[in-house]
C-alpha positions in Angstrom: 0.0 0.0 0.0 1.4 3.5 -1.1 1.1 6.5 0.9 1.1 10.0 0.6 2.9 12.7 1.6 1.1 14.9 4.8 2.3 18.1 1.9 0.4 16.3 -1.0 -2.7 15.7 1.7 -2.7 19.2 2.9 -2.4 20.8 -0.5 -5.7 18.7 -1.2 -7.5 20.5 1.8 -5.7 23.9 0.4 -7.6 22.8 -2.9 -10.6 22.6 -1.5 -10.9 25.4 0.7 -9.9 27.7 -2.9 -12.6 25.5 -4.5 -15.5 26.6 -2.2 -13.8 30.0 -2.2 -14.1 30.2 -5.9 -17.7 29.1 -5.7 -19.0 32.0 -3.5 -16.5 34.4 -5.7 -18.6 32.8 -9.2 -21.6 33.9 -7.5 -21.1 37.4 -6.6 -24.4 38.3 -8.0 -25.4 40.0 -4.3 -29.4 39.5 -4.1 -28.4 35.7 -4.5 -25.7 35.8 -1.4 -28.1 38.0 0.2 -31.5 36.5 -0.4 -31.3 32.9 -1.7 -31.8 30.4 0.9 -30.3 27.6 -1.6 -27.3 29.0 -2.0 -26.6 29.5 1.7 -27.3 26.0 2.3 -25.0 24.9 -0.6 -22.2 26.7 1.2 -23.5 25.6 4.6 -22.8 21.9 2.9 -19.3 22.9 1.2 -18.3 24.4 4.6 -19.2 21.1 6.4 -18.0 18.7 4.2 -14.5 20.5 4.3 -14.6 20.1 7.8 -15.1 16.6 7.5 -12.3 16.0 5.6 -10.3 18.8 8.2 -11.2 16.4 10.8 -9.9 13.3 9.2 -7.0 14.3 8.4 -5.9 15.4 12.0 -7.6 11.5 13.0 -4.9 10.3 10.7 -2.0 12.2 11.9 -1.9 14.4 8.7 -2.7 17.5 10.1 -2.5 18.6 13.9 -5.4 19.8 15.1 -3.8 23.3 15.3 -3.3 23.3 11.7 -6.7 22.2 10.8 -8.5 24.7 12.8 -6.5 27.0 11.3 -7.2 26.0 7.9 -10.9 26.0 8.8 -10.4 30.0 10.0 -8.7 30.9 7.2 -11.2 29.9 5.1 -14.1 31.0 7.4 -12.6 34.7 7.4 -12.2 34.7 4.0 -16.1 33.3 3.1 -16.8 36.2 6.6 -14.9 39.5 3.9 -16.6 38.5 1.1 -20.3 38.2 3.1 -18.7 41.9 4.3 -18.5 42.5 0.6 -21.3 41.8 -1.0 -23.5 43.7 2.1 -21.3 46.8 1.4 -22.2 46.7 -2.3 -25.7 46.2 -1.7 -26.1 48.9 0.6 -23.9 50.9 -1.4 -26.7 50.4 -4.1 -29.3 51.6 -2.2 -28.0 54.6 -1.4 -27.5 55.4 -5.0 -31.4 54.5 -5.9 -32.3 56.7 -2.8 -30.5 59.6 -4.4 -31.9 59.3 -7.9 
């Protein structure tokens, strides 16, 4: 049986955090990050399901547990600016159809 490398194993988890990352990024259409239910619940998912896989690989040894709720913060604050974002925008747009 082969194994892999704990660098190989963390830059999948790396992957995956820029994969859900680029997901909310693709949709930065803000009435659906605002408004649509769906959406939240597909990043609820993505966000859960990476923690999953955060949590198995400090079961395994890969990561320590320092590491992996680190890599779970770093993505959360990320996903956290962009929320930030998008509310600034929309507010932002607002203020412009309040002063037309």
């Amino acid at each position: 049986m082969e194994s892999i490398s704990k660098d190989f194993a963390v830059q999948l988890l790396n992957d995956d955090a820029q994969r859900i990352l680029k997901l909310i990024r693709n949709q930065k259409n803000s009435l659906c990050i605002s408004q649509c239910k769906a959406f939240e619940e597909v990043v609820d998912t993505q966000m859960y399901g990476f923690s999953r896989q955060v949590t198995y690989a400090i079961r395994l040894g890969i990561l320590s547990s320092k590491q992996g709720h680190q890599l779970l913060s770093d993505l959360e604050k990320e996903l956290n600016q962009l929320y930030s974002d998008v509310y600034e925008e929309t507010q932002e747009k607002k203020e412009i159809g309040k002063e037309v």
